[in-house]
C-alpha positions as CSV (number, residue, x, y, z in Angstrom):
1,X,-13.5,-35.6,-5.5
2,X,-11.7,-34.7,-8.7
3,X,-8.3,-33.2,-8.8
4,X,-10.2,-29.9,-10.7
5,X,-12.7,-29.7,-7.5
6,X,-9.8,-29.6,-4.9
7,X,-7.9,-27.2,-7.1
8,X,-11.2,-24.6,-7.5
9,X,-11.5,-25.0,-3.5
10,X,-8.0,-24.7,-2.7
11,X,-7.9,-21.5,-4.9
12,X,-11.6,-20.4,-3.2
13,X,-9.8,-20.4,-0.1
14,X,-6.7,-18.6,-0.5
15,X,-9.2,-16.2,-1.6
16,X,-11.7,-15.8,0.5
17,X,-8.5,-16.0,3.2
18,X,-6.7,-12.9,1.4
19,X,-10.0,-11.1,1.7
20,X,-10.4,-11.2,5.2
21,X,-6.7,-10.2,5.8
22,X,-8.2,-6.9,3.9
23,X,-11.1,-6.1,6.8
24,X,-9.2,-3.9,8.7
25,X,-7.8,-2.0,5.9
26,X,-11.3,-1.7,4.5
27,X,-12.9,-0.2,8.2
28,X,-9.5,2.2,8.5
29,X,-9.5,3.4,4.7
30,X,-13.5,3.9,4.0
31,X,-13.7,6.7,5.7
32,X,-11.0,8.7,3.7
33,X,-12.4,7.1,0.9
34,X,-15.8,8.9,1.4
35,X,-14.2,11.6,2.8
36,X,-12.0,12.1,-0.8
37,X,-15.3,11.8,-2.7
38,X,-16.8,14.3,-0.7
39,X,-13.6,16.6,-1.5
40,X,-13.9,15.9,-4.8
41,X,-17.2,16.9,-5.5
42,X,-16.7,20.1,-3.2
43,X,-13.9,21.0,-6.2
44,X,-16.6,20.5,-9.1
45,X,-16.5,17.3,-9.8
46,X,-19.3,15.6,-11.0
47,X,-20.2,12.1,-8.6
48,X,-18.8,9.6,-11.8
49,X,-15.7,11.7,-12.1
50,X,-14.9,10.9,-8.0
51,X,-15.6,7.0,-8.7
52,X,-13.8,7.6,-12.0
53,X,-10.6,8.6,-10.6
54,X,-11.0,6.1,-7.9
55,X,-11.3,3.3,-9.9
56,X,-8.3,4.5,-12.5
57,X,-5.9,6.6,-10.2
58,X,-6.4,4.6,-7.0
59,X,-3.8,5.9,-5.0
60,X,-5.6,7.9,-1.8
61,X,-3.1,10.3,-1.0
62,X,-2.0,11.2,-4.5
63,X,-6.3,11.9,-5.2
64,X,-6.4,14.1,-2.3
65,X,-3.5,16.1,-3.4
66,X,-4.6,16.3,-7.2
67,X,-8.1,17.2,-6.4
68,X,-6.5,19.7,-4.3
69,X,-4.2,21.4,-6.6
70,X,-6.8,21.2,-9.3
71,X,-9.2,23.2,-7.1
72,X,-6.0,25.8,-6.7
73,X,-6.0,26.3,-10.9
74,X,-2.0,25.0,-10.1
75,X,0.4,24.3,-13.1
76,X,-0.1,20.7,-14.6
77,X,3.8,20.3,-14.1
78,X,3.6,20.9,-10.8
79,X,0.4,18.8,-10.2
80,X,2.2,15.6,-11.8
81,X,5.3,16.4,-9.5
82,X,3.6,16.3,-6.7
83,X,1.6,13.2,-7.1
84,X,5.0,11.7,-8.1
85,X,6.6,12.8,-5.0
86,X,3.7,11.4,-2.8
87,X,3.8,7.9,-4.8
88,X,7.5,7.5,-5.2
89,X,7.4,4.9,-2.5
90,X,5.7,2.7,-4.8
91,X,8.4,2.1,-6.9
92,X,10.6,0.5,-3.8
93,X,7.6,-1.7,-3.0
94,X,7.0,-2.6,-6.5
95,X,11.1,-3.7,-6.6
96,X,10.5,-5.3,-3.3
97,X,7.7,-7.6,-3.9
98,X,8.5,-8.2,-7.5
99,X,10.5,-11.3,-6.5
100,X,6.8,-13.0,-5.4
101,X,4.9,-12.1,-8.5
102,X,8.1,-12.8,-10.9
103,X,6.7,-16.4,-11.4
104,X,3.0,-14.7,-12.1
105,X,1.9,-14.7,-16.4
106,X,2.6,-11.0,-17.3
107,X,-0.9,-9.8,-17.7
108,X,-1.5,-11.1,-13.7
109,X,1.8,-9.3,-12.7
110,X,0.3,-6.2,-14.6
111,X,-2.6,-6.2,-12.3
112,X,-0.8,-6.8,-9.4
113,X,1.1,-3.6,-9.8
114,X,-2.3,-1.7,-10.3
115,X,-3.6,-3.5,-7.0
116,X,-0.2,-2.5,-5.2
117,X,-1.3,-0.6,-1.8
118,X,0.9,0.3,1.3
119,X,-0.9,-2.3,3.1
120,X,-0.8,-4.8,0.0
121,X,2.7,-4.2,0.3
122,X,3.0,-5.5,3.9
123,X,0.5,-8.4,3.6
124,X,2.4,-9.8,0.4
125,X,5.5,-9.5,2.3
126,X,4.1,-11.1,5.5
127,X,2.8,-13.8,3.1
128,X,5.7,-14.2,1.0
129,X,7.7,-15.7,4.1
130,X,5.6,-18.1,4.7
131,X,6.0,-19.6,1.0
132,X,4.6,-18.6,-2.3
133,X,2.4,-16.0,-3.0
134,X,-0.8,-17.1,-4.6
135,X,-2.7,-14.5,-7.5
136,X,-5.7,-16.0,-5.7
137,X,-4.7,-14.8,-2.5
138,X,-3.0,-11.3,-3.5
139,X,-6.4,-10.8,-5.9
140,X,-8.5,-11.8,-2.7
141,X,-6.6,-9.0,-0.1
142,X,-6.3,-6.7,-3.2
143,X,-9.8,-6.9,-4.5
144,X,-11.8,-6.4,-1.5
145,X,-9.8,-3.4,-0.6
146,X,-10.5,-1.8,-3.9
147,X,-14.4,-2.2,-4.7
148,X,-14.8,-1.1,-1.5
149,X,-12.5,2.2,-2.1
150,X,-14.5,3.0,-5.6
151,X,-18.0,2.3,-3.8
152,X,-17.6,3.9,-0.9
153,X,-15.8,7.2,-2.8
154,X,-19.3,7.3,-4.5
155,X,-21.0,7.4,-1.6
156,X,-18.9,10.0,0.0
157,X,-19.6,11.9,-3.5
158,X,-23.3,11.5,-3.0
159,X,-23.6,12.6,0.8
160,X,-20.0,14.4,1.5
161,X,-21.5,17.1,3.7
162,X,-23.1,14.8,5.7
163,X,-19.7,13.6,6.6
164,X,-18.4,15.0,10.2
165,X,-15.0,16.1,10.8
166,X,-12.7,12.9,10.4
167,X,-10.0,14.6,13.1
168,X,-12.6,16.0,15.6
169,X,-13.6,12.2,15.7
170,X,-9.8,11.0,15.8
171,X,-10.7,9.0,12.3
172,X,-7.9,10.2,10.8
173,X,-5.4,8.2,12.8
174,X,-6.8,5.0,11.9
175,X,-4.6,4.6,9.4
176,X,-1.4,5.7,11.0
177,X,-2.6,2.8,13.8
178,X,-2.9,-0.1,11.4
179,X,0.7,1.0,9.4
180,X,2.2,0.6,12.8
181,X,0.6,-2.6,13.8
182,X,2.5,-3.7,9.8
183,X,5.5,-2.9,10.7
184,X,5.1,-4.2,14.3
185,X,4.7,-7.4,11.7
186,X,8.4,-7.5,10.5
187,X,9.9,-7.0,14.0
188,X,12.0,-10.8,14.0
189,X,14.0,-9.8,11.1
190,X,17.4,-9.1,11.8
191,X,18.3,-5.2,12.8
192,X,14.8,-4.6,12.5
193,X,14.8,-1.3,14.7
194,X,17.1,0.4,13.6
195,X,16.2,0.4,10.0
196,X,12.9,1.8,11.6
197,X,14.3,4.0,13.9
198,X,16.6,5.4,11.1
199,X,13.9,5.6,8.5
200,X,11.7,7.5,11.3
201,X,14.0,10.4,12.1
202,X,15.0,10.5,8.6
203,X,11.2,11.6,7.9
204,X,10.7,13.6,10.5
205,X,13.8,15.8,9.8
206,X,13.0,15.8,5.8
207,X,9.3,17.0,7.2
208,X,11.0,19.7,9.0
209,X,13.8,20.7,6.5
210,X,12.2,19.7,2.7
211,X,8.5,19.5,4.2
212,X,5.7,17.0,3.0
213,X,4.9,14.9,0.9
214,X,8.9,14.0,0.5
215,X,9.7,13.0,3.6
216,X,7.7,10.1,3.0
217,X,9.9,8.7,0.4
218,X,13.6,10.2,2.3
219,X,12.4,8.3,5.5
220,X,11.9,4.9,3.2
221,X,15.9,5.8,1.1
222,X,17.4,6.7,4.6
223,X,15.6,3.0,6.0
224,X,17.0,1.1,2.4
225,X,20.6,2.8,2.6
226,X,21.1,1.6,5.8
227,X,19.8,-2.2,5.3
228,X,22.4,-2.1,1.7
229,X,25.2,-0.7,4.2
230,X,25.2,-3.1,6.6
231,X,26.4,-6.7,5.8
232,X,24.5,-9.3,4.4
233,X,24.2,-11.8,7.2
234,X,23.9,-8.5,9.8
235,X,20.5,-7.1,7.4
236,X,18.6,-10.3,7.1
237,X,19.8,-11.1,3.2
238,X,21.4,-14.1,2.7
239,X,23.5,-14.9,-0.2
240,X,22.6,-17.2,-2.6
241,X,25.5,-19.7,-2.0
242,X,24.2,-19.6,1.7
243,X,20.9,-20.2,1.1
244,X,22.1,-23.7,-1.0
245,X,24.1,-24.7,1.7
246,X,20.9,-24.1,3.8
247,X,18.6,-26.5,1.9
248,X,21.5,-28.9,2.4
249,X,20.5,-29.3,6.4
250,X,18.3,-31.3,7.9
């Protein structure tokens, strides 16, 4: 077997191994996917303007609160606040997994960031300790997560009020469900509980004081303040000179 052949399986693989990391974000997201197409055409838009913003936006709960506050005739100012406040997180997971990618061509990096989902986050993180992070692999998760939002927001848009009630059904707490099982993930690293338990009551306070959608991103600054407090060896970085001494061992 050429060295091409082995190379186009090798990359089929990772592939085809990203995508079915992405199953269970696929059965826990479709139905808010369908659920936000049914929203959207209940606000007057047309079915291609749900898949359109689906396949451009691509951000769930920054849609449901634009197609909200569009419905409400609310200031564009306060529209673009909003969805800023809901997808501030994204910028700490863009500078956290940015140290995978950095090694990516630009134009691959580019889609990456498009791609970049709170449970893309987690998987690239889970995969980026066990070595490198393939753009075959992070394409594979990413990919299968996203047709499958854009299709299924179509058909949402095409039979919404067939829909039932997502809470009466407990649907909604799917999501909640597989977040936890992510972080469950990460639970080796060092101080690992209470950078969660900090980041936790952190958001549930800003809920209760500053209200939603900020506590979102306070809960994730409380978490990072405390991990760039504590000392290096105590929060699970180590410095580089550490980490040469390391490769010196057997």
């Amino acid at each position: 077997m050429s060295i091409e052949a082995v190379t186009r399986r090798s990359q089929s693989g990772a592939f085809w191994r990203g995508a079915r990391l992405s199953l269970p974000v696929i059965i826990a997201s479709g139905p808010f996917s369908m659920l936000f197409g049914a929203i959207a055409v209940d606000n007057g838009f047309s079915v291609f303007d749900a898949f359109f913003m689906s396949a451009t936006v691509y951000g769930g709960a920054s849609q449901m609160v634009g197609i909200e506050l569009f419905g409400h005739q609310v200031a564009p100012w306060l529209i673009v606040l909003s969805i800023f406040a809901v997808n501030f997180r994204h910028v700490l997971y863009s500078a956290a997994v940015g140290r995978h990618l950095a090694h990516w061509p630009v134009l691959q990096q580019a889609a990456a960031y498009f791609l970049l989902t709170d449970p893309q986050y987690a998987l690239t993180e889970s995969e980026g300790q066990k070595g490198k992070v393939s753009f075959t692999w992070y394409m594979g998760a990413a990919l299968s997560v996203y047709v499958s939002w854009i299709i299924l927001t179509a058909l949402g848009a095409f039979f919404g009020k067939l829909i039932p009630d997502t809470k009466a059904l407990g649907i909604d707490f799917l999501l909640p469900i597989y977040f936890l099982g992510l972080v469950m993930d990460f639970r080796k690293r060092p101080l690992w509980l209470p950078i969660v338990a900090v980041s936790a009551v952190a958001s549930i306070l800003a809920y209760k004081f500053v209200g939603s959608p900020w506590h979102v991103s306070l809960g994730a600054l409380a978490g990072i303040a405390l991990a760039v407090i504590l000392p290096p060896h105590h929060s699970g970085v180590v410095p580089i000179e550490d980490e040469t001494e390391m490769e010196k061992l057997p």
